[in-house]
Every structure is written in structure tokens, then in C-alpha cells.
DOMAR-976820 format. One record per residue (C-alpha): residue in three letters; x, y, z. Coordinates in steps of 0.1 Angstrom, whole numbers. Layout:
N
{"ala"; {X; Y; Z}} ...
END
This chain:
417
{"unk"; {-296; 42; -647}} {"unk"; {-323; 40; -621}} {"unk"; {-335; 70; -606}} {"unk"; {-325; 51; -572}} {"unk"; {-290; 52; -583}} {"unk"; {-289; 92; -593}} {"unk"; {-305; 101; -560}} {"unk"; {-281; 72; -541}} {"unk"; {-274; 77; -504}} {"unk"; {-240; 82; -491}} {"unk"; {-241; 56; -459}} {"unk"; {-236; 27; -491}} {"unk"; {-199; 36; -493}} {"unk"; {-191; 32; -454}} {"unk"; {-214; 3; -451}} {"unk"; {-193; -18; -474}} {"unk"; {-164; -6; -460}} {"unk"; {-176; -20; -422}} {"unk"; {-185; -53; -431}} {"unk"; {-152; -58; -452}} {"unk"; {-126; -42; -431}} {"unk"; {-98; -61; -409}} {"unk"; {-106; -61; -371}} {"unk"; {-92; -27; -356}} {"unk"; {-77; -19; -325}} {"unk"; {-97; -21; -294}} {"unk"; {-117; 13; -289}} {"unk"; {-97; 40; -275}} {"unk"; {-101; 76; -265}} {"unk"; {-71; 88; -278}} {"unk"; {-72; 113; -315}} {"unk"; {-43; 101; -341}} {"unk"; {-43; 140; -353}} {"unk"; {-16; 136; -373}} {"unk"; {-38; 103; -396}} {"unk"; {-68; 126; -396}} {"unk"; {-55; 155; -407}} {"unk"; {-36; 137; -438}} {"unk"; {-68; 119; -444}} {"unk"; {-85; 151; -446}} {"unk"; {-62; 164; -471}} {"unk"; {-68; 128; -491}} {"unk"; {-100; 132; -497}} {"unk"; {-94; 169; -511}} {"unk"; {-65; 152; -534}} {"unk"; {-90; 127; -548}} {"unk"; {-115; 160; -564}} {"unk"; {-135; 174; -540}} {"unk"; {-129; 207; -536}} {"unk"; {-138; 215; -499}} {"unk"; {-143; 191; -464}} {"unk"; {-150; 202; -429}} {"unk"; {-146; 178; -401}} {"unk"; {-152; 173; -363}} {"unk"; {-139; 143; -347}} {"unk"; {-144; 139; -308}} {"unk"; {-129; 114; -282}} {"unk"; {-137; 118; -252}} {"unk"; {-144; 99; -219}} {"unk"; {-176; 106; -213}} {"unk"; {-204; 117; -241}} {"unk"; {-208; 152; -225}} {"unk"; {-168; 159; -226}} {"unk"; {-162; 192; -253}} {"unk"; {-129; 208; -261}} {"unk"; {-126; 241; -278}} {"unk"; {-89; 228; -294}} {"unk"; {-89; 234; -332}} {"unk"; {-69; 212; -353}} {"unk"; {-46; 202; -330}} {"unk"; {-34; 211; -296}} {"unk"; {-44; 201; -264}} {"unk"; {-76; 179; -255}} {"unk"; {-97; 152; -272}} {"unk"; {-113; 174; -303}} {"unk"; {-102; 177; -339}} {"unk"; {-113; 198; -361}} {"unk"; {-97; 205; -397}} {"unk"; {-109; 213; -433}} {"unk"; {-91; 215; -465}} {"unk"; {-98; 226; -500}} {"unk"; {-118; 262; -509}} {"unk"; {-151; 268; -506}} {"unk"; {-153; 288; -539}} {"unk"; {-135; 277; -569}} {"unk"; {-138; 308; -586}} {"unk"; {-124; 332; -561}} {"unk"; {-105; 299; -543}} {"unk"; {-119; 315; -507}} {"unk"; {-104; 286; -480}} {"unk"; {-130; 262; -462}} {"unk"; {-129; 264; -425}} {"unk"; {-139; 239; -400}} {"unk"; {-169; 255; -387}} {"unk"; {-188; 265; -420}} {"unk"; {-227; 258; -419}} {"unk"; {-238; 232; -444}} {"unk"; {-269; 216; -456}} {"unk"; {-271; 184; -438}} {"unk"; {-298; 170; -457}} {"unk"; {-312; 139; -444}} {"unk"; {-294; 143; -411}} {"unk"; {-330; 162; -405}} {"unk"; {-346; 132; -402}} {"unk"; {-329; 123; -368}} {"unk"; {-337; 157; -354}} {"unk"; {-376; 153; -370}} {"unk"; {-377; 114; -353}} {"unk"; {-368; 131; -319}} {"unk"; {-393; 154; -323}} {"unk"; {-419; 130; -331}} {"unk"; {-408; 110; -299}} {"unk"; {-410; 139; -279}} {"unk"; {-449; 139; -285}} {"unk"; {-448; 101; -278}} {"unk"; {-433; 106; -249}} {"unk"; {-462; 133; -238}} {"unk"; {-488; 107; -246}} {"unk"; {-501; 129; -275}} {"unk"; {-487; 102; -304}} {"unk"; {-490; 69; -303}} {"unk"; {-458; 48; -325}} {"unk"; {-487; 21; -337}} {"unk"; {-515; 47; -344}} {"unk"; {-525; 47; -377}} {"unk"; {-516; 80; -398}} {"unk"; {-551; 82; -408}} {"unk"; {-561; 89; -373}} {"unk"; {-541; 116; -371}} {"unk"; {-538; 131; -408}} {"unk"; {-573; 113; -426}} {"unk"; {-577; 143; -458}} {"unk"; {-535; 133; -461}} {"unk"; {-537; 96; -462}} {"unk"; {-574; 86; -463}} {"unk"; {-590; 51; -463}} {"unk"; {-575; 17; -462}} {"unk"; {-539; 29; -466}} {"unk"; {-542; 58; -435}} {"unk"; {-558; 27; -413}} {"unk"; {-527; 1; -425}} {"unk"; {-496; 29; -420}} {"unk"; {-486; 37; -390}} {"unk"; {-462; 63; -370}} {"unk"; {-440; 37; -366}} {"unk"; {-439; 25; -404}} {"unk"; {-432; 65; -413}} {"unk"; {-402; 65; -390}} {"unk"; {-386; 34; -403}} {"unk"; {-396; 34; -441}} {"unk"; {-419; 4; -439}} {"unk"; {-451; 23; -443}} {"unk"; {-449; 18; -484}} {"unk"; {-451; 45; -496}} {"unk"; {-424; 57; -525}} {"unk"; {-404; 86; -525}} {"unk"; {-416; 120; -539}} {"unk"; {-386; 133; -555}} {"unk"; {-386; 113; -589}} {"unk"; {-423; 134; -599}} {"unk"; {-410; 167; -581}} {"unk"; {-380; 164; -605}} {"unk"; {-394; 145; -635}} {"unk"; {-363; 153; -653}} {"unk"; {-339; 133; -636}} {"unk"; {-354; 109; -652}} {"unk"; {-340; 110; -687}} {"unk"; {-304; 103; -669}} {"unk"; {-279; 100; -683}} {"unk"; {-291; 127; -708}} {"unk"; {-280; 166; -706}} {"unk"; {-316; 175; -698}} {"unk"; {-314; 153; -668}} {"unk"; {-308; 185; -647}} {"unk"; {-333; 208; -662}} {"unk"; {-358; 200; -628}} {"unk"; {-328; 212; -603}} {"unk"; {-325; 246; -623}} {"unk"; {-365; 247; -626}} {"unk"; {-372; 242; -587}} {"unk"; {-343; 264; -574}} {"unk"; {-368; 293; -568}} {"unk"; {-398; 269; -566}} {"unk"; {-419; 273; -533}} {"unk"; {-433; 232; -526}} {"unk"; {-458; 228; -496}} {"unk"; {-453; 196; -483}} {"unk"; {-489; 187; -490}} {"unk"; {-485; 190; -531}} {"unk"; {-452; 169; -524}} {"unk"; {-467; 141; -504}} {"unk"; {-497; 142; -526}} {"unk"; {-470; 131; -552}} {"unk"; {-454; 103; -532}} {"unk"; {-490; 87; -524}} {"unk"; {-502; 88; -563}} {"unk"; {-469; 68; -572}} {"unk"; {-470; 30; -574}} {"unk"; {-465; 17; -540}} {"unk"; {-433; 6; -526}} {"unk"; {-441; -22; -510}} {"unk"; {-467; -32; -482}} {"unk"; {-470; -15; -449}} {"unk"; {-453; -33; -421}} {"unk"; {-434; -55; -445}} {"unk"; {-400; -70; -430}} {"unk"; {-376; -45; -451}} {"unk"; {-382; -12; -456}} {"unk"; {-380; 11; -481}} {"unk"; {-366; 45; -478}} {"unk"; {-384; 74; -486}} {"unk"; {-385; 113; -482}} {"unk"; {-425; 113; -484}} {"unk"; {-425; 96; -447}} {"unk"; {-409; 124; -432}} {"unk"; {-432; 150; -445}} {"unk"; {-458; 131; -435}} {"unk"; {-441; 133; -401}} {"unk"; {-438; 170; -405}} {"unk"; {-477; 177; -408}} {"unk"; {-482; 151; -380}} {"unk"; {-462; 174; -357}} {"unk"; {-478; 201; -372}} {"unk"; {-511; 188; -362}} {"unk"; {-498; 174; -327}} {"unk"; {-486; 207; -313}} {"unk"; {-504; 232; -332}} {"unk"; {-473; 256; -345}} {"unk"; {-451; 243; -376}} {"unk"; {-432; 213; -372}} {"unk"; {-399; 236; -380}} {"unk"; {-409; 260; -350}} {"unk"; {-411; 228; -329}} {"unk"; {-381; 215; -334}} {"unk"; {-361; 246; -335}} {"unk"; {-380; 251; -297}} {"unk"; {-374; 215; -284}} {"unk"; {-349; 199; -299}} {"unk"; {-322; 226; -314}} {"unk"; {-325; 246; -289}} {"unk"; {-325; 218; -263}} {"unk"; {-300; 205; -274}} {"unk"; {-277; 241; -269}} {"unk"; {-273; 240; -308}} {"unk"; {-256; 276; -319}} {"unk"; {-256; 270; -356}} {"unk"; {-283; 246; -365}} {"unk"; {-317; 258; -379}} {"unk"; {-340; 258; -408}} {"unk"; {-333; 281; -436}} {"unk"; {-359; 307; -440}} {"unk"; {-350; 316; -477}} {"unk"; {-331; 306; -500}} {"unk"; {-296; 312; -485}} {"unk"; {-278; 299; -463}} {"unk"; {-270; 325; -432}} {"unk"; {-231; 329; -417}} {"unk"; {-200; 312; -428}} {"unk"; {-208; 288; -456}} {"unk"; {-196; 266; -488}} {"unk"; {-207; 273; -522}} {"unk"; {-222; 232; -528}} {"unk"; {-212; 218; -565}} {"unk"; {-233; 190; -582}} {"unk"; {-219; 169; -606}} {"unk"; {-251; 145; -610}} {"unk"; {-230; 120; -622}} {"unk"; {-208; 139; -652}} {"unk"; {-240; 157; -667}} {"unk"; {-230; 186; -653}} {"unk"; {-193; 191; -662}} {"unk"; {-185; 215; -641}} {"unk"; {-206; 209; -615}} {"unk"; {-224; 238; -607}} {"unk"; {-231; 254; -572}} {"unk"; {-266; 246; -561}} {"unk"; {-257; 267; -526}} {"unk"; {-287; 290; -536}} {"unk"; {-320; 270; -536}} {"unk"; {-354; 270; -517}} {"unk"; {-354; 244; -495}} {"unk"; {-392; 233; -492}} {"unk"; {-386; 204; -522}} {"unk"; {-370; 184; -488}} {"unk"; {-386; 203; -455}} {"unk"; {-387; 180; -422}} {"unk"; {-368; 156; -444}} {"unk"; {-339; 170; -452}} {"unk"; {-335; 210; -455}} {"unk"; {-314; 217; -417}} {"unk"; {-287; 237; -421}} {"unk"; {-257; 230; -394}} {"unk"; {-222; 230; -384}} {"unk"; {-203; 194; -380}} {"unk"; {-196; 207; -342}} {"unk"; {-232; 212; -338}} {"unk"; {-239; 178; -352}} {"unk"; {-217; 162; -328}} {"unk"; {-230; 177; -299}} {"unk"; {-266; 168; -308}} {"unk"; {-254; 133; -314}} {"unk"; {-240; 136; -280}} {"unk"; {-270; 147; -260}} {"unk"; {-292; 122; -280}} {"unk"; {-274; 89; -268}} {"unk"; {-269; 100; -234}} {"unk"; {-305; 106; -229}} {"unk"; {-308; 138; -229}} {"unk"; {-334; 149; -258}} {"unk"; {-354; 120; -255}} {"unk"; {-358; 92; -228}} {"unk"; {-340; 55; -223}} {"unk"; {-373; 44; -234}} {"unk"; {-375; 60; -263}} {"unk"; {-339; 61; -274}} {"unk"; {-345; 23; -273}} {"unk"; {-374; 21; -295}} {"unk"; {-351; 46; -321}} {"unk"; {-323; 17; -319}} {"unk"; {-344; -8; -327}} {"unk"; {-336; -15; -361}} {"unk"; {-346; -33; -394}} {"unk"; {-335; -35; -428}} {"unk"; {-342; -8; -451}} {"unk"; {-331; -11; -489}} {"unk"; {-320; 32; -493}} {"unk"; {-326; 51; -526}} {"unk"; {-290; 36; -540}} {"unk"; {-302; -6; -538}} {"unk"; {-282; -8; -511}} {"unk"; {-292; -22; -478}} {"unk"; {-289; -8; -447}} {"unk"; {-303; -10; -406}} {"unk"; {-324; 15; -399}} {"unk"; {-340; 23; -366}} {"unk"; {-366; 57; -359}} {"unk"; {-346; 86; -372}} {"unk"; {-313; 62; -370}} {"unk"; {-286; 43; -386}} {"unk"; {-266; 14; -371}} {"unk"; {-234; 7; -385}} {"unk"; {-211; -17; -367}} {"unk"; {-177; -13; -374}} {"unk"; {-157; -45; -364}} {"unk"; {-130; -36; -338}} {"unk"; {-144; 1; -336}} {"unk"; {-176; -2; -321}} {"unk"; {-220; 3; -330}} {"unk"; {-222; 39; -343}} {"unk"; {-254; 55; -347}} {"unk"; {-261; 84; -364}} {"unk"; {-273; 93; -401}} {"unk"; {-261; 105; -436}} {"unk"; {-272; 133; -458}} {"unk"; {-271; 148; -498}} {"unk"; {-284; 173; -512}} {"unk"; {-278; 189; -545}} {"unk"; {-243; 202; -542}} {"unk"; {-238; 188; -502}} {"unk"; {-232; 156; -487}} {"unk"; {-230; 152; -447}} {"unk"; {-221; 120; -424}} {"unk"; {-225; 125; -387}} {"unk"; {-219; 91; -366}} {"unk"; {-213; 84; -327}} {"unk"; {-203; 51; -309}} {"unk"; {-228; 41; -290}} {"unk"; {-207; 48; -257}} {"unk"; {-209; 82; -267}} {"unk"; {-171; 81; -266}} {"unk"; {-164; 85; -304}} {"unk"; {-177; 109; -330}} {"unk"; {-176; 116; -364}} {"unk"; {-193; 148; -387}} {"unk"; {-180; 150; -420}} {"unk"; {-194; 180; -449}} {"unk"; {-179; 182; -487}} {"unk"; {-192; 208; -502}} {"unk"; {-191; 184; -543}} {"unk"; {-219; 154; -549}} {"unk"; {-225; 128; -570}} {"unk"; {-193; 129; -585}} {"unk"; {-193; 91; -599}} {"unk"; {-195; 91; -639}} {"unk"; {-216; 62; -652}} {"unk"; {-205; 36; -676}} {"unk"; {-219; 25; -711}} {"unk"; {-252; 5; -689}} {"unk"; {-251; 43; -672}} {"unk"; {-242; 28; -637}} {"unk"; {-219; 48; -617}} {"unk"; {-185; 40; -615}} {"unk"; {-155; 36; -586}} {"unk"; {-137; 69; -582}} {"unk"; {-108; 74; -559}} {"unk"; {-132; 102; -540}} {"unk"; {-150; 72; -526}} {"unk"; {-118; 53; -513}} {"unk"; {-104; 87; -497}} {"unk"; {-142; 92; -482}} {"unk"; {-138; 54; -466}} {"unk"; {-100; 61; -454}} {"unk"; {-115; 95; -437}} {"unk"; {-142; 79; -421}} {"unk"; {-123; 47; -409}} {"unk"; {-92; 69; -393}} {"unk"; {-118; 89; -378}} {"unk"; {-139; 62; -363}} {"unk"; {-110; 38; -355}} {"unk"; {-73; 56; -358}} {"unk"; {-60; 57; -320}} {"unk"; {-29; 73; -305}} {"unk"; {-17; 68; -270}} {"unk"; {-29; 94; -244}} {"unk"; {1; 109; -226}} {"unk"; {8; 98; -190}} {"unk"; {-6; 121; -169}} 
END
């Protein structure tokens, strides 16, 4: 199997499901609690062992509702499963989780932030800004732009950080993940590994390619721009802005409050999966290492599309959106920081998905700002591969698309009032 394919992302799954599905009913505000709640428990059935989900409906993007799992209002929230399978300890709804590549939305706002303030320009070369990082001809062809939507050509870094994942489907294949746990990366050694990698295609090509090494890249550019650490910055303008409780960067190798142990299969080498909830975060930094809450995700969602983090202006330029083929083969639309994913009957969401070892994370809003989804299981990478070593169908992925379709599109009506 493809490296690609062991490091796949998770928007593949609902992508197919969108452009297959049956029209839906008309968008609505109303929350079919009882559907979400038994699709919740579904996905638990299927094998993972803990989920945590916020679902919002709401007539205006800024509406909140403090309801848990039922009740009053336009808010569901509702978990199932245990978040340690030794001691069986319960998930609950608002348990902080690594997001992974979620990050890159916040790090794209960020980034537009500085746009915004004149300090960054989107069609700059890098090699203006960050020459000793990406010198000559390639820092003059790349630009801000091609970082943010993966056409800048340059491969992802985690295939040499974790050289072993390369002899999948072999036992050894997860010898790097126990090796790096404690490991301390800067993102300089990291990038420097992207860059020395065959390219991935040409700058500014037509379809993109996704890849972890832009948004470290993005990290030291922000770095550079505003003179304190791209993490401070973004916990200062765009967490905090954004009135974020339970979002931030780790500073060690834990994960502080309320939280899921995080079990990786890597695709049946390790059987059990084994909890990867302990690890140093600087292998994925601006890219991918935010810890958060699915109501936190939600309400940054929220304040992005209704213009409060960044500007019309910009919000448009992070919706503009091309193909990108993502780490699985897959193909998907990819704007600065964003996914699209139109979902026929339901609506354009926008939004992002995230894995990391032991964590996967899908947070998508409609682009009314009426409709939200966040989404954490606490198991990845689950799929077992076949003779060829290609992952196979398992019913985890069919409960994951019934989930995310009854949360997207599952409507009741609204009581009269």
C-alpha cells in the first residue's frame, strides 16, 4: 500500500457519500434528536469505541443553546462509547480532542489576518518572505497562495519523519510512531524534509496536492510576520477572538482537562490499537496539533462565515476553491484553510477534517451558517488491507456516513409557537 493510503484523510468517505446520495429534504432548522442520537450509538456499534458530537441548527449563525442531548432549543450534543477501554471510563460530549488538520483553518485565518493588515501579500513569493527556508528558483515560483491551497509542489514531510510507515503492511510499520512519541521536531528539520523530497508537482499547477509541509511553512511565515510564534498568534487573534474556552496548543505532551485516550489501529498492524493520547505534538505544529472541543469547533466555524475573524473579502478568497488530490488519492475542493462539500438537498458546507495517530475529527457548517456539524472518535485507521494491502470497506465507515448525513440533513418539524 501507498504511503498516501496509510496516512489517508477522512473527508474521502463523506465526499463519496455527497455526490452519490438521493436529494434530501429542503434545508431546515429543525434537530431530528431522536435520528442523531441512534446514529451516534451506530457508529459506536460498528467498533469504535468512543464519539463526541455537536450538531447546531439555528436561525441565524450566532444563535447558541446550552441544551445537552436533548431538551429545549436548536443544539445537540451526545457521545457514546468509553474513552478508556481498560477501565471502560464513559465519553462525554465535551471532551477535548486533537483536531488535527482542523489547525489548518485556524492557521489560514491567521495568515489572512496579516493579509488583511497589508503585511502579506496572497501572490508574494515565499522566498521573499522566508529566502534561507525556500531559497532560489523554487522560493521565487511558490507563493502564499500555493502554500494555502496545496499547489505550491512541494510533498508532504511525514513519510521521512516516519520512515517506517513505509514497510506497510509489515509489523515494523509502526516502529516511527513509538520512536517520535517523545521526539521534539522544529518545524525547520521537518520542512527541510518536505523540500529534499521529489517534488509533487509544479507550483501553480491546476490541482493541488495536499501537504503538511505548506502549513509549517505558513507557521514560520507568521512567525516572521508578527515577530512572536505563530501558536502565540493564533491563540491571541484567532482563539481567543473567536471566544474559544477549550481550544489551544498543547504545551507538552498531554492533553490538559477532560479527554479520550486516542487508539490507532494503522490498518490491523497494530491489533489492539494502541492509545497514542500521550505524544509530543511538534511532528504536525501549525498543521495539525490544536487541541479542541466539538462545541468550540462549532462556534469558530460560526464566527468564521459570518465574518467575524476575517473580512467578506477575505472569507471570499478562502472559498475560492480548486481541486486538491488529499493524501488518500482521493480528490477533493479545497479553498485557503477550507473544504467545500456540497451536499445535494442539504446545502455547501465548509469546514475541514482531521487525523492524527489515535484521533480523527470532522467539523462542517452550511454556508448560511444555519447548520453545523463537529464530530471526534477517539479509534483511526481502522480499515484492514487486502492481499494488494489496500484498505478495505468496514461497517465503521457506513455508520461514520449515516452520522454525518443525519446530522447535516435529518430535519424534524419545529413546534408551533
Amino acid at each position: 500500500m501507498k504511503i498516501r493510503t496509510a496516512l489517508c484523510a477522512t473527508l474521502a468517505v463523506l465526499t463519496a457519500w455527497a455526490g452519490t446520495t438521493a436529494a434530501a429534504p429542503a434545508p431546515s432548522t429543525g434537530l431530528d434528536r431522536a435520528a442523531l442520537k441512534s446514529a451516534v450509538e451506530g457508529v459506536r456499534q460498528a467498533g469504535v469505541p468512543g464519539l463526541y458530537a455537536e450538531v447546531r441548527a439555528s436561525d441565524r449563525a450566532s444563535d447558541d443553546d446550552n441544551g445537552v442531548g436533548g431538551g429545549a432549543g436548536r443544539t445537540w450534543r451526545g457521545a457514546s462509547g468509553v474513552a478508556d477501554l481498560a477501565t471502560g471510563r464513559p465519553v462525554r460530549p465535551d471532551m477535548r480532542h486533537r483536531v488535527g488538520s482542523v489547525t489548518k483553518t485556524f492557521t489560514a485565518v491567521a495568515v489572512m489576518q496579516q493579509v488583511e493588515r497589508g503585511r502579506i501579500r496572497l501572490d508574494s513569493p515565499i522566498g521573499d518572505h522566508l529566502p534561507a527556508l525556500v531559497p532560489g528558483e523554487r522560493g521565487r515560483k511558490i507563493t502564499v497562495r500555493m502554500l494555502l491551497n496545496h499547489t505550491s509542489g512541494i510533498p508532504d514531510y511525514i513519510p521521512y519523519a516516519f520512515p517506517s510507515l513505509r514497510t506497510f503492511p509489515s509489523p515494523s510499520a509502526a516502529e516511527s510512531l513509538d520512536d517520535n512519541r517523545f521526539r521534539k521536531f522544529r518545524p525547520a528539520e521537518l520542512i527541510a524534509l518536505g523540500l529534499a523530497a521529489p517534488p509533487a508537482g509544479e507550483p501553480g499547477a491546476a490541482t493541488g496536492v495536499y501537504s503538511n509541509t505548506n502549513y509549517l511553512l505558513l507557521g514560520q511565515l507568521l512567525e516572521r510576520t508578527t515577530g512572536t510564534t505563530a501558536e502565540e498568534y493564533i491563540t491571541h487573534h484567532v482563539i481567543e477572538r473567536a471566544g474559544l474556552r477549550n481550544t489551544g496548543f498543547p504545551s507538552g505532551t498531554r492533553i490538559d482537562g477532560p479527554h479520550s485516550r486516542m487508539y490507532e489501529a494503522l490498518y490491523g498492524v497494530l491489533d489492539p490499537p494502541r492509545d497514542y493520547s500521550v505524544y509530543d505534538m511538534s511532528w504536525t505544529g501549525t498543521g495539525a496539533a490544536l487541541v479542541s472541543t466539538m462545541e468550540d469547533l462549532n462556534r469558530f466555524y460560526a464566527g468564521l462565515l459570518d465574518g467575524r475573524l476575517v473580512n467578506r473579502r477575505s472569507l471570499t478568497e478562502m472559498q475560492r476553491t480548486i481541486p486538491v488530490r488529499a493524501l488518500d488519492g482521493s480528490t477533493i475542493q479545497y479553498g485557503l484553510g477550507l473544504h467545500e462539500v456540497s451536499v445535494p438537498g442539504c446545502g455547501t458546507f465548509w469546514g475541514h477534517d482531521g487525523t492524527v495517530w489515535g484521533a480523527r475529527t470532522m467539523s462542517l457548517t452550511r454556508s448560511d451558517g444555519k447548520r453545523q456539524m463537529s464530530v471526534g472518535i477517539n479509534l483511526e485507521r481502522w480499515n484492514r488491507p487486502d492481499a494488494d494491502g489496500q484498505p478495505q470497506h468496514h461497517p465503521i465507515d457506513d455508520a461514520l456516513s449515516a452520522l454525518y448525513r443525519t446530522a447535516m440533513c435529518a430535519t424534524t418539524p419545529e413546534p408551533a409557537p
